[in-house]
C-alpha positions as CSV (number, residue, x, y, z in Angstrom):
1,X,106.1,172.7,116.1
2,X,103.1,174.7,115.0
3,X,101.5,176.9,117.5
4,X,97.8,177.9,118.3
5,X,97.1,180.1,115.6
6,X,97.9,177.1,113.2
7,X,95.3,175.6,114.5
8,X,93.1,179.1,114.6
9,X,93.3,178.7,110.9
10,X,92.6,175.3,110.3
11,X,89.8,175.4,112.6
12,X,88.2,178.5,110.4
13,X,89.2,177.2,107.0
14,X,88.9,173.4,107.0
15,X,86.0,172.3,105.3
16,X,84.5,168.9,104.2
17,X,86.8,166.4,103.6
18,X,86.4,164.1,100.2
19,X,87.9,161.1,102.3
20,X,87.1,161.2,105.5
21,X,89.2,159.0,108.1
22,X,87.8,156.4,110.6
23,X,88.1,156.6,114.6
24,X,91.2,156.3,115.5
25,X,91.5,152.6,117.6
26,X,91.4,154.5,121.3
27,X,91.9,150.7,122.7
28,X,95.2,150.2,121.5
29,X,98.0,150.4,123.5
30,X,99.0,153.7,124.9
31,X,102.5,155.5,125.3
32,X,103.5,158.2,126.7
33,X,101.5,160.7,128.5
34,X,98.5,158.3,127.5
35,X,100.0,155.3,129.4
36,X,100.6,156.9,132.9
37,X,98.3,157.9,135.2
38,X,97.0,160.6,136.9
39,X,99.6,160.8,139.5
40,X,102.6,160.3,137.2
41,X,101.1,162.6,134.8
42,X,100.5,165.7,136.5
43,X,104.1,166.1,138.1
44,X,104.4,168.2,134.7
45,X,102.7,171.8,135.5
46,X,102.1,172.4,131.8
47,X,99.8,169.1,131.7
48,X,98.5,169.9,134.9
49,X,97.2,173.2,133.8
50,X,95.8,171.7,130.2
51,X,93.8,169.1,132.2
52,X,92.5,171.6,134.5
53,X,91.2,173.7,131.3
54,X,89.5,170.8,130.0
55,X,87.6,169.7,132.8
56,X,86.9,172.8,133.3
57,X,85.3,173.5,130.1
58,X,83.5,170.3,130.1
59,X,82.1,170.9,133.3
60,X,80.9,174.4,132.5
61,X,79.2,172.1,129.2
62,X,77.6,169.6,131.0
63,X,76.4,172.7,133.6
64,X,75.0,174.8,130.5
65,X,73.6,171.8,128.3
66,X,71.5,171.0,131.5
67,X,69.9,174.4,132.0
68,X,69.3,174.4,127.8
69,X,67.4,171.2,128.0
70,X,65.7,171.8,131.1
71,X,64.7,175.3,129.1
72,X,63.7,173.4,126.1
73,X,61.3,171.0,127.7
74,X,58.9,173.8,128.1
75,X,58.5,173.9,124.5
76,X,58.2,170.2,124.7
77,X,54.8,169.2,122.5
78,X,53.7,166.1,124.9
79,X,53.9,165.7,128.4
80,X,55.8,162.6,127.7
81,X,58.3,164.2,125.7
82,X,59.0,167.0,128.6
83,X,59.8,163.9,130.7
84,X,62.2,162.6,128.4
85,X,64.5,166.0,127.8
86,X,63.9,166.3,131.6
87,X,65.6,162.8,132.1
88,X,68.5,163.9,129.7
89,X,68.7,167.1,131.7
90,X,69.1,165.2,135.0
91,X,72.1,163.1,133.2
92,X,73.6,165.9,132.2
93,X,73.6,167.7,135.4
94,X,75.1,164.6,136.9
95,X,77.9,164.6,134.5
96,X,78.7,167.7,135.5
97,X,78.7,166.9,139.3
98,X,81.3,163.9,138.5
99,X,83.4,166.7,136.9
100,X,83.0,169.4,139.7
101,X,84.1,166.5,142.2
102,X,86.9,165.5,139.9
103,X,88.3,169.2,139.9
104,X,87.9,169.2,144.0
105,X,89.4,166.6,144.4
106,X,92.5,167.2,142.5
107,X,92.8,170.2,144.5
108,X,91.2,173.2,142.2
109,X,88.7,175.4,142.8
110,X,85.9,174.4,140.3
111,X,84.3,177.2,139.6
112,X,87.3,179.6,138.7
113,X,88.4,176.1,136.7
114,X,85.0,176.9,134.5
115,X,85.2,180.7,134.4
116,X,87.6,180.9,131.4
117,X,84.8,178.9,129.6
118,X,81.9,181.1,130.5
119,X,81.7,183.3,127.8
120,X,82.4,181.0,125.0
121,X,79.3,178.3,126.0
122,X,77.3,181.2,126.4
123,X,77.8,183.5,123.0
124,X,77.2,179.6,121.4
125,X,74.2,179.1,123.1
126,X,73.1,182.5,122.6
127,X,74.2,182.4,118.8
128,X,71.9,179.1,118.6
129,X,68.9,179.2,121.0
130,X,66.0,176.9,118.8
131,X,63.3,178.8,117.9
132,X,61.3,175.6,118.2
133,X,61.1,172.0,119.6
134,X,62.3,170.4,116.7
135,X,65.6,173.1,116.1
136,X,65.9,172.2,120.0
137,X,66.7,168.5,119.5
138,X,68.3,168.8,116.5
139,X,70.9,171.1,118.6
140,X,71.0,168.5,121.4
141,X,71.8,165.8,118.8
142,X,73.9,167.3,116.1
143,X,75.4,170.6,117.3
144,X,76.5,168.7,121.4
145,X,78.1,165.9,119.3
146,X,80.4,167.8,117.8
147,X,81.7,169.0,120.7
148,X,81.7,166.0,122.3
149,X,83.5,164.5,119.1
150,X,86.3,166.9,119.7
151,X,86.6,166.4,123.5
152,X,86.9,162.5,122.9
153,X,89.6,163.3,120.4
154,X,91.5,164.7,123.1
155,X,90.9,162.3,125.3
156,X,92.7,160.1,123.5
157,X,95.8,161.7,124.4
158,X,95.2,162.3,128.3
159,X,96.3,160.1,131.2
160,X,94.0,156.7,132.1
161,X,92.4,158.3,134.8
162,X,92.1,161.5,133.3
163,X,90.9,159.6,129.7
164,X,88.3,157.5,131.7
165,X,86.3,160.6,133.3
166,X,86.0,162.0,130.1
167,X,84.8,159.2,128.1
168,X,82.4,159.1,130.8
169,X,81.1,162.0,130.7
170,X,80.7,162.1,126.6
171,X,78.3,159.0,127.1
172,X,74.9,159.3,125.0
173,X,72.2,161.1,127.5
174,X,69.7,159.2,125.2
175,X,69.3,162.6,122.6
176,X,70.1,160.7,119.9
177,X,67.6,158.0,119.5
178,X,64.9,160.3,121.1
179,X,65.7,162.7,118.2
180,X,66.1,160.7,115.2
181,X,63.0,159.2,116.0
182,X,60.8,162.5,116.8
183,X,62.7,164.8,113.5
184,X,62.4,162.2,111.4
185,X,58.6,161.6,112.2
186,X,58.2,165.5,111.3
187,X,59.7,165.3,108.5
188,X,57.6,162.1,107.5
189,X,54.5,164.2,108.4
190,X,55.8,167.3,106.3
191,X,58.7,167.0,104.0
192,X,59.0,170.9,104.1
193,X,60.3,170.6,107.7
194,X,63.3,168.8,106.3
195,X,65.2,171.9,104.7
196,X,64.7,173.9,107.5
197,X,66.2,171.9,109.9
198,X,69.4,171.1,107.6
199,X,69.6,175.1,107.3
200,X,69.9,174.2,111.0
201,X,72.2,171.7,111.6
202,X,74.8,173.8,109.0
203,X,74.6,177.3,111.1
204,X,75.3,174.7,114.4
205,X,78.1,172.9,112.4
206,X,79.7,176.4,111.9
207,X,79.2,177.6,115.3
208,X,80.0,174.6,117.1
209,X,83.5,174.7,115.2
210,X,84.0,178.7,116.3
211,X,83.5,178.0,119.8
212,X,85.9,175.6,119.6
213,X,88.5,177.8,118.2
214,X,87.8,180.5,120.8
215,X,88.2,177.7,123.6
216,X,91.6,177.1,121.8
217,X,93.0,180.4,120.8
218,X,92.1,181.6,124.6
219,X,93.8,179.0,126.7
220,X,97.2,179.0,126.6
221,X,97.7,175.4,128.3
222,X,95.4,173.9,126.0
223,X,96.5,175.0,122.8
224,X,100.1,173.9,123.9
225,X,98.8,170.3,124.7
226,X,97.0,170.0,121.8
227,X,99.9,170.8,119.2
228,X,102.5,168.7,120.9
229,X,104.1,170.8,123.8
230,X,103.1,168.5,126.3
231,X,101.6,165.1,126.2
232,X,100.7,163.5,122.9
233,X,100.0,166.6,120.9
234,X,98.7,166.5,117.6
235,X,101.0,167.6,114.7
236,X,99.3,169.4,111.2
237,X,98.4,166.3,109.5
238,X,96.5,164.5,112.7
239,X,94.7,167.6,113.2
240,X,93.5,167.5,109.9
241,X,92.6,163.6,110.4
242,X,90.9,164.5,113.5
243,X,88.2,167.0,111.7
244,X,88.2,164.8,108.8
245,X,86.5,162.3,111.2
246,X,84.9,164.6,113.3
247,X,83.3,165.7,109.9
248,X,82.2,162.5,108.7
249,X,80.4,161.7,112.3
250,X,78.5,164.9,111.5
251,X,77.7,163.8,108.5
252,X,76.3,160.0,109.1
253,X,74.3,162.0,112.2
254,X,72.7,164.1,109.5
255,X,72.2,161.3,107.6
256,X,70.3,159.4,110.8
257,X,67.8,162.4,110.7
258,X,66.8,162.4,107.4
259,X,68.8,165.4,106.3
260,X,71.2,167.0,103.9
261,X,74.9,167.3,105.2
């Protein structure tokens, strides 16, 4: 078994893959972990606590992408568009409440679930705060579906109940027709735009990926789950098949808005 700072390192040194994988089939059929539910699941304290963690931090996600979008619609340039990243907002805000009830009801204490998280959302969305409409949809599109790449990864590997919250959760707010549509027009309007925002989308690629590895490194639970101590963990060469694909979906989203990966 590899531990944690294995995948520290990957994390920091992987870069773009020549041949990037597909998505792995989530429909087929499950084993293990992946095949029980809730219930059966959680009698193991160790998967308990790795669940915990990762509702956790994707409720303190959903709660922080709704106050950045709500924030960004004041630099909205229509009134139409400040109704459309206040709509996304509202979704967001509602993903979170499903996850804040989830967490209740399993018996934790949300907020202390979303503490551990706090810092890490934060330094990325202070590391990336748009200086503009346009940088502010290009995050919402490119630099949220990372994360939400990697959290769907995981899901993979979590219990059906557990599994079917999550994918819920990661469903499309509508950013990423909204954006393509408005970047893309910019760029149509003035080509310069283009190599600004791709500057963009790179520093949010890097960023996104060092959050990650701080949410990692930090919780102990997590890590553990995620390299094969409990559950379906991933071993070396899946991890590196995970970010090979994780990669790629960056790279077709770039693609979508007219810009260099």
């Amino acid at each position: 078994m590899w531990d944690k700072r294995a995948i520290v390192r990957f994390m920091t040194s992987s870069d773009k893959p020549d041949n990037a994988a597909d998505t792995p089939d989530t429909t087929a059929g499950h084993t293990g972990v992946a095949a029980m539910d809730w219930a059966a699941a959680s009698a193991d304290p160790q998967y308990r606590a790795a669940v915990v963690d990762l509702l956790g931090a994707l409720a303190y996600g959903e709660l922080a992408a709704f106050e950045r979008l709500a924030e960004d619609a004041k630099l909205a340039p229509t009134l139409a568009d400040k109704a459309e990243l206040a709509k996304m907002a509202s979704a967001e805000f509602h993903h979170f409440e499903r996850l804040r009830d989830r967490l209740a009801d399993i018996g934790e204490e949300p907020t202390l679930a979303m503490e551990p998280f706090v810092a890490a959302y934060d330094g990325f969305h202070k590391q990336t705060a748009p200086s503009d409409w346009l940088e502010g949809l290009v995050k919402a599109y490119v630099g949220d579906s990372i994360a939400s790449d990697f959290y769907r990864e995981v899901a993979a590997r979590l219990d059906s109940d557990s599994r079917a919250l999550v994918l819920a959760v990661l469903d499309d707010t509508g950013h990423g027709g909204f954006a393509v549509e408005k970047v893309r027009a910019a760029i149509d309007a003035d080509p310069r735009v283009g190599g600004r925002l791709a500057l963009w989308a790179r520093r949010l690629m890097g960023e996104a990926l060092s959050q990650s590895q701080r949410v990692v490194a930090d919780r102990d639970a997590l890590s553990t789950m995620l390299v094969g101590g409990v559950a379906d963990g991933f071993d070396l060469a899946e991890v590196g098949r995970m970010f090979s694909r994780i990669t790629e979906a960056h790279t077709k989203r770039m693609a979508a808005l007219g810009l260099a990966a």
